[in-house]
C-alpha positions in Angstrom: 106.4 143.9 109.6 109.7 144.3 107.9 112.6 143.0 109.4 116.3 144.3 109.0 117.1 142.0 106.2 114.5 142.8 104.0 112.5 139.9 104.6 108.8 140.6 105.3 107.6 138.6 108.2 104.4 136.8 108.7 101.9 135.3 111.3 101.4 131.4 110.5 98.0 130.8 110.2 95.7 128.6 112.4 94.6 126.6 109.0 98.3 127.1 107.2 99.6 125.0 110.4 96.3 122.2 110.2 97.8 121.8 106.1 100.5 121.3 106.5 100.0 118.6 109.3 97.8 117.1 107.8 99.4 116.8 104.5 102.5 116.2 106.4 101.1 112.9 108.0 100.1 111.4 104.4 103.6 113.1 102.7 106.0 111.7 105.4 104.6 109.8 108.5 106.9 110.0 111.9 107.9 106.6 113.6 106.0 106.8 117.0 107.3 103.2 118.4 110.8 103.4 117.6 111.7 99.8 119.0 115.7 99.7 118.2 117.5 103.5 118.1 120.3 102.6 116.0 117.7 101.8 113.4 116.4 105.0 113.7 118.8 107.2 114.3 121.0 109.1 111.4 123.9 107.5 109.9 124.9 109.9 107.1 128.4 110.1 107.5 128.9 106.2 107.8 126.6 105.9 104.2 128.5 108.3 102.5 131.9 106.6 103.3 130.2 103.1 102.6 129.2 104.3 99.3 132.3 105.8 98.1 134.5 102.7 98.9 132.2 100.6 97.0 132.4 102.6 94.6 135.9 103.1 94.5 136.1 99.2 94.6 134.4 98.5 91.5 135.5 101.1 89.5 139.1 99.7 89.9 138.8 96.7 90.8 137.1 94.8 87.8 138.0 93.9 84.9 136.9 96.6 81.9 137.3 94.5 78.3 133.6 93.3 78.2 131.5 96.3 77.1 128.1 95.3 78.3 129.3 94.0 81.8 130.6 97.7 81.7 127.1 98.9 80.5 125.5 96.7 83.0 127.2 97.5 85.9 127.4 101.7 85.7 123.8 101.6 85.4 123.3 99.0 88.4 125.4 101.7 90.3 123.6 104.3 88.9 120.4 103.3 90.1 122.0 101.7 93.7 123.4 105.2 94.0 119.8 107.0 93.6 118.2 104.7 95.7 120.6 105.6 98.6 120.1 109.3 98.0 116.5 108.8 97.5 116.8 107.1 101.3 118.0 110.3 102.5 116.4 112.9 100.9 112.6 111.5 99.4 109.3 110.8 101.9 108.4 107.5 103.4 104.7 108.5 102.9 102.0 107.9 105.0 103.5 104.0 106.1 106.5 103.5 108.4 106.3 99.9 108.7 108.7 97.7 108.4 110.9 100.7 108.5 110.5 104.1 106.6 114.2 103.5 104.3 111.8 101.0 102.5 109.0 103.3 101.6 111.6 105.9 100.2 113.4 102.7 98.5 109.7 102.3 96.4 109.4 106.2 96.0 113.0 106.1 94.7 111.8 103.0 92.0 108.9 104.7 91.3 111.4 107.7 90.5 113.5 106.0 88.2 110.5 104.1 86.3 109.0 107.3 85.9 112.1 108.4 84.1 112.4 105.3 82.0 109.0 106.1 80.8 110.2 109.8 79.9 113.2 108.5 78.0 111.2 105.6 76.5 108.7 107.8 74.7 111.5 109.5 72.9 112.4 107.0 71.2 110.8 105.3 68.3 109.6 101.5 68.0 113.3 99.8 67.2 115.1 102.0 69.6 112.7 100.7 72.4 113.0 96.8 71.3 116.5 97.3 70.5 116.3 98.7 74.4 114.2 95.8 75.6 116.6 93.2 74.2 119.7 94.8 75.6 118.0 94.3 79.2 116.9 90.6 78.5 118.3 89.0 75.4 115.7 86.5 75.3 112.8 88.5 74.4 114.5 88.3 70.9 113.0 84.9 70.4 109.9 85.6 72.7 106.3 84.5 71.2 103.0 86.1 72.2 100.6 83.4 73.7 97.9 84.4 71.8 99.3 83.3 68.4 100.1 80.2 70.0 97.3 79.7 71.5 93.1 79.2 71.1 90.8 80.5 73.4 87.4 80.3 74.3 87.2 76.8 72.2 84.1 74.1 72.7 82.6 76.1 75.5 79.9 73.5 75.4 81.6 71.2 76.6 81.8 71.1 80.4 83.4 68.2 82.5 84.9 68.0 85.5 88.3 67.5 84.4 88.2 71.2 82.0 87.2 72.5 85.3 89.6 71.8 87.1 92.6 72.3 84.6 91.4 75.9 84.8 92.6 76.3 88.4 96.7 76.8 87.4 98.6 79.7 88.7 96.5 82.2 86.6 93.6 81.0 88.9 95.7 81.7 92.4 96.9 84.7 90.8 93.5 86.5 90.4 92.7 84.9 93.9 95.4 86.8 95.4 95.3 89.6 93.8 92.0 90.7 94.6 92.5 89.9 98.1 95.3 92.6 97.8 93.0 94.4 96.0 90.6 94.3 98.8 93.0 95.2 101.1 93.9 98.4 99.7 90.3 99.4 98.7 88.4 98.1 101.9 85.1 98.2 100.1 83.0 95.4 99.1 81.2 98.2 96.5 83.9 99.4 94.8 85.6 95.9 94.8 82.7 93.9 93.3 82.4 96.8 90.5 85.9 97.1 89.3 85.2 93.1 89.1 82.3 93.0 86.8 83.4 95.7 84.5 86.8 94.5 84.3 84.9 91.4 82.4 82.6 93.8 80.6 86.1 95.3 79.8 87.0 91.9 78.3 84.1 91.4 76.2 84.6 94.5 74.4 87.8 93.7 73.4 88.4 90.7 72.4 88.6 92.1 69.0 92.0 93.8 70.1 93.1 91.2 72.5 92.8 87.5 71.6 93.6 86.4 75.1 90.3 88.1 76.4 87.7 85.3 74.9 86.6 83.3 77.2 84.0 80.7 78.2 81.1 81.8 79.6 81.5 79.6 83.2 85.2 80.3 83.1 83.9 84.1 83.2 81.3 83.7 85.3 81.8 81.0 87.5 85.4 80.8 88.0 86.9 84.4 87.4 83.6 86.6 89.3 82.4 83.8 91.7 85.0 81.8 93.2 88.8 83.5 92.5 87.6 87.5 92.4 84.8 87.1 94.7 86.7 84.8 97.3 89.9 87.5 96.9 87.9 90.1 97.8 86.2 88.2 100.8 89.3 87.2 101.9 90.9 90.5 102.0 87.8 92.6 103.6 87.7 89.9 106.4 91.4 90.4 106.9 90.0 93.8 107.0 87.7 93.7 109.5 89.9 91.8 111.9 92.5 94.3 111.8 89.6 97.3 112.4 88.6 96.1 115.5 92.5 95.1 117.1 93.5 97.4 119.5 96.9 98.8 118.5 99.8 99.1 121.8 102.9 98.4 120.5 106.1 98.0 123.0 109.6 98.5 122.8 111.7 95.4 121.9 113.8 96.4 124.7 110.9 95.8 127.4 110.2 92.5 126.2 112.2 89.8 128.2 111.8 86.8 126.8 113.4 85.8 123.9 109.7 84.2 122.4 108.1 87.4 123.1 111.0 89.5 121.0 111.0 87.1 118.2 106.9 88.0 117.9 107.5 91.4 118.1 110.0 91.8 115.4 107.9 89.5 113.5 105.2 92.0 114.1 107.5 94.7 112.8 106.3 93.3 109.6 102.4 94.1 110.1 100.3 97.3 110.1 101.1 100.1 112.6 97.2 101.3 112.5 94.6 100.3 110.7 91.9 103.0 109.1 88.3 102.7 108.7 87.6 103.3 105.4 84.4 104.6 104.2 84.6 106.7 100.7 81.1 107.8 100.7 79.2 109.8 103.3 75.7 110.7 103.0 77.3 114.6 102.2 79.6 113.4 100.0 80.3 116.5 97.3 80.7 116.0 93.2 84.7 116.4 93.6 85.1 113.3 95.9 82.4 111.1 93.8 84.1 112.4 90.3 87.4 111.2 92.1 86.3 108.0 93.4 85.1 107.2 89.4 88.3 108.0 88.5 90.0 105.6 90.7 87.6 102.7 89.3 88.7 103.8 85.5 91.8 104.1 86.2 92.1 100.3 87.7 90.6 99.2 83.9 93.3 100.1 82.0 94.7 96.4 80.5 97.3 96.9 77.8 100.1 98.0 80.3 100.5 94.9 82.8 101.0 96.0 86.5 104.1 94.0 87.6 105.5 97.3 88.3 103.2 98.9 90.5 103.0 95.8 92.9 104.3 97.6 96.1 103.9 101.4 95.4 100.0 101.4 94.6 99.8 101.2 98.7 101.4 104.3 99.7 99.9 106.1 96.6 96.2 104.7 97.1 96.3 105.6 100.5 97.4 109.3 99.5 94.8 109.6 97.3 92.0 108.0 99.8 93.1 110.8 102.4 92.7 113.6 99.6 89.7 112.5 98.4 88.1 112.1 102.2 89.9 115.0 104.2 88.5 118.0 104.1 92.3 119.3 105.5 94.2 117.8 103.0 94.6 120.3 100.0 97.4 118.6 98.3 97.8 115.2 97.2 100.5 113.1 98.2 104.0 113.2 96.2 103.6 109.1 95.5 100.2 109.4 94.8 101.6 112.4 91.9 104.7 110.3 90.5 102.2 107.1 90.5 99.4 109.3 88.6 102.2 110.5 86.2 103.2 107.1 85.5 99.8 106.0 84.2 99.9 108.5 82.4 103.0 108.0 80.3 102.6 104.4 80.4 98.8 105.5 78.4 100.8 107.2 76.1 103.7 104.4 75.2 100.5 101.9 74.3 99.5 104.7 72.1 102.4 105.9 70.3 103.8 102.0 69.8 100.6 100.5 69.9 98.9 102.4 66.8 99.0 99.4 64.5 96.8 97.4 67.4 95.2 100.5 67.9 93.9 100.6 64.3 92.0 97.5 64.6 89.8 99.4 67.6 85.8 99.2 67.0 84.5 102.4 68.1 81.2 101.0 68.4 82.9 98.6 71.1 84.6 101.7 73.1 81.3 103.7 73.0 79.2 101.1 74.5 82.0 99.8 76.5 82.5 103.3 77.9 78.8 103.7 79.0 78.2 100.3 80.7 80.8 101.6 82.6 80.0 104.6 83.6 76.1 103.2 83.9 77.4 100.6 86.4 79.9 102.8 88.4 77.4 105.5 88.6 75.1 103.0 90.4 77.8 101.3 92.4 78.5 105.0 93.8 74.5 105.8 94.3 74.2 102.6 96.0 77.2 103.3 98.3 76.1 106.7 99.2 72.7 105.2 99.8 74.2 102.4 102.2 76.1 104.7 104.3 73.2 107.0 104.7 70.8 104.1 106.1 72.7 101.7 107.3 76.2 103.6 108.2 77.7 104.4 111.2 76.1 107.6 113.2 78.1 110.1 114.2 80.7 109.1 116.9 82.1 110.5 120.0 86.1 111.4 118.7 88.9 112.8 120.4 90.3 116.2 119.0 93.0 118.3 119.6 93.1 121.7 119.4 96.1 124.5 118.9 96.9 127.2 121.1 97.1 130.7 119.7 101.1 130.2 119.3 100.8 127.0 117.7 103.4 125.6 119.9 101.9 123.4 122.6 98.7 121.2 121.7 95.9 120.5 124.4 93.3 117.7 123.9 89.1 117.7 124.4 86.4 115.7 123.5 83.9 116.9 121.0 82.0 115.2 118.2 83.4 114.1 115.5 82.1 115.2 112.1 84.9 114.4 109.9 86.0 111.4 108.1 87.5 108.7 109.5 91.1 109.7 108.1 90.4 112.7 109.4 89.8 111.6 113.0 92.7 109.0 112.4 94.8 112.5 112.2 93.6 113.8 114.8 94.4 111.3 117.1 98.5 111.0 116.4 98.6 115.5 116.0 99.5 114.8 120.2 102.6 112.8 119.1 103.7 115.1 116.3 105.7 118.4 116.8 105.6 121.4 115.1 108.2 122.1 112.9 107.7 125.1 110.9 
């Protein structure tokens, strides 16, 4: 039906308005236990005059002969100044906890970084370390370790003491890290394989990579067994604790006692919800098991180091867990984009700047290395899918909600539910969610 300003009119759809929820919940997840309003609540007008009197501040105020600290300091407020817009304008994602500002503070990182990366591959190999030493002077007289160093020397030789000079801050550093890792992932399957061929990884390419050789128990023992293996333990039992919590939160303001406010802003600080995750099903389809090998290849790549992906891996992994598992979601989350962008362009800087590294590259190496991968991740993914089949959960008893014909109002029933668990995690918070469309 026409209307009288040309526009044509249309009916929203039953499934339009289950997309865009759904992809709204992953994109930009509402606050449903506001605690403290004046958190929450919009301050626009008092950011925007904040902002212009620090800027006006600084831009008058200091002094202008040293040409660097100028340098230094436009792009400090460059980047401040795009973080607070980035605030107001850019999605938290699918986490709101410990307050949605600091998801659209990592979006807005993410942002710039991707930019950088742009910019970066632009240039060619003395503009970038001319860049590099303009942002930390010292590189100039920076060393690589493994000229420095030997590795992978008298592996025969086993004592005590070589054992346990191996446990330095590399050692609590691939402890942690996989219990991060686990944490994220919540599967002892994919976990355990990304492990193992991440050291196949370093086999094959210790040709390229010096720092890659190691002793057989140092591989074995040390970086499988005991750091990777008790990370990941770690995390999935950290896991399973939070799974089976039952989630009430209350109002700060309800709480009395000054003990019991202190836990609960302490709290602030800890999950919302926790999902089940399960990212095979007995019907799982060839999309969501080509994605899911995907995600393990991706977390091989080794030439770019990850310092940079630390805190917006979470919302984008969860983005792309919810795409791959929910049948509703049809796009995939903007961090989980801006993140997938960024490997890429990071692949391509080790590339273009890389190519005398690159050179030195056994194809023999890559070819094998590439199907021992894909042979082990292929069974890692078989034996998953086999697992959940046999020994999974059966099909639970769910609560669902269902829209009226004028998608206004929302009424609630009981059914079974068939989806996956993000999927019934959705369904459970669409009564707390209005429509606005």
């Amino acid at each position: 039906m026409a209307s009288g300003y040309g526009y044509e009119s249309r009916t929203i759809g039953k499934y339009d308005v289950n997309y865009r929820m759904h992809f709204r919940m992953i994109n930009e997840q509402q606050v449903e236990d506001i605690t403290l309003d004046f958190f929450y609540k919009p301050h626009t007008i008092t950011l925007l005059t904040c902002t212009v009197l620090s800027l006006m501040y600084f831009a008058f105020t200091r002094d202008e002969t040293n040409e660097d600290a100028n340098l230094w300091v436009g792009l400090i407020l460059v980047i401040s100044f795009f973080l607070v817009i980035s605030v107001l304008a850019f999605p938290n994602g699918p986490f709101t906890r410990p307050h949605p500002a600091i998801w659209r503070i990592v979006f807005g990182l993410s942002v710039l970084y991707f930019l950088f990366l742009v910019f970066i591959i632009f240039l060619n190999w003395e503009q970038v370390k001319n860049v590099m030493y303009w942002l930390d002077p010292n590189l100039r007289y920076a060393t690589r370790e493994a000229d420095i160093m030997e590795y992978a020397v008298n592996c025969h030789v086993i004592t005590w003491e070589r054992i346990l000079s191996h446990f330095d801050i590399f050692a609590f550093s691939h402890f942690w890290g996989w219990g991060m890792k686990a944490l994220l992932i919540r599967s002892y399957g994919l976990c355990w394989t990304i492990s193992i061929t991440w050291e196949l990884t370093e086999l094959f390419f210790m040709h390229l990579l010096p720092n890659f050789a190691e002793c057989w128990w140092d591989q074995l023992i040390l970086d499988i067994l005991l750091c990777n293996g008790g990370g990941i333990w770690m995390g999935m039992t950290v896991c399973r604790f939070l799974e089976m919590r039952t989630y009430h939160w209350a109002s700060i303001k309800d709480i009395h006692t000054t003990t019991g406010k202190i836990k609960r802003a302490a709290l602030q600080f800890t999950p919302a919800s926790w999902t089940y995750v399960r990212w095979f099903d007995p019907k799982s389809s060839l999309q969501r098991v080509t994605g899911v090998y995907l995600f393990m290849i991706i977390w091989q790549v080794f030439f770019g180091k990850r310092v940079c992906h630390t805190v917006s891996v979470c919302p984008a992994s969860e983005q792309y867990y919810a795409y791959l598992t929910d049948t509703q979601c049809k796009r995939v989350g903007t961090q989980c984009w801006v993140f997938g962008a960024i490997a890429f362009l990071e692949a391509l800087a080790c590339i273009k700047f890389g190519m005398e590294l690159f050179s030195k590259t056994q194809v023999l190496y890559v070819l094998v290395w590439l199907v021992c991968v894909a042979l082990i991740t292929f069974l890692c993914l078989y034996g998953m899918v086999w697992y959940a089949e046999i020994y999974g959960p059966k099909e639970k008893v769910c609560r669902h909600t269902r829209l009226d014909m004028n998608y206004t109002s929302l009424t609630t029933g009981w059914s079974c539910c068939n989806h996956s668990p993000y999927t019934c995690t959705f369904i459970h918070r669409l009564e707390h969610i209005s429509l606005e469309l």
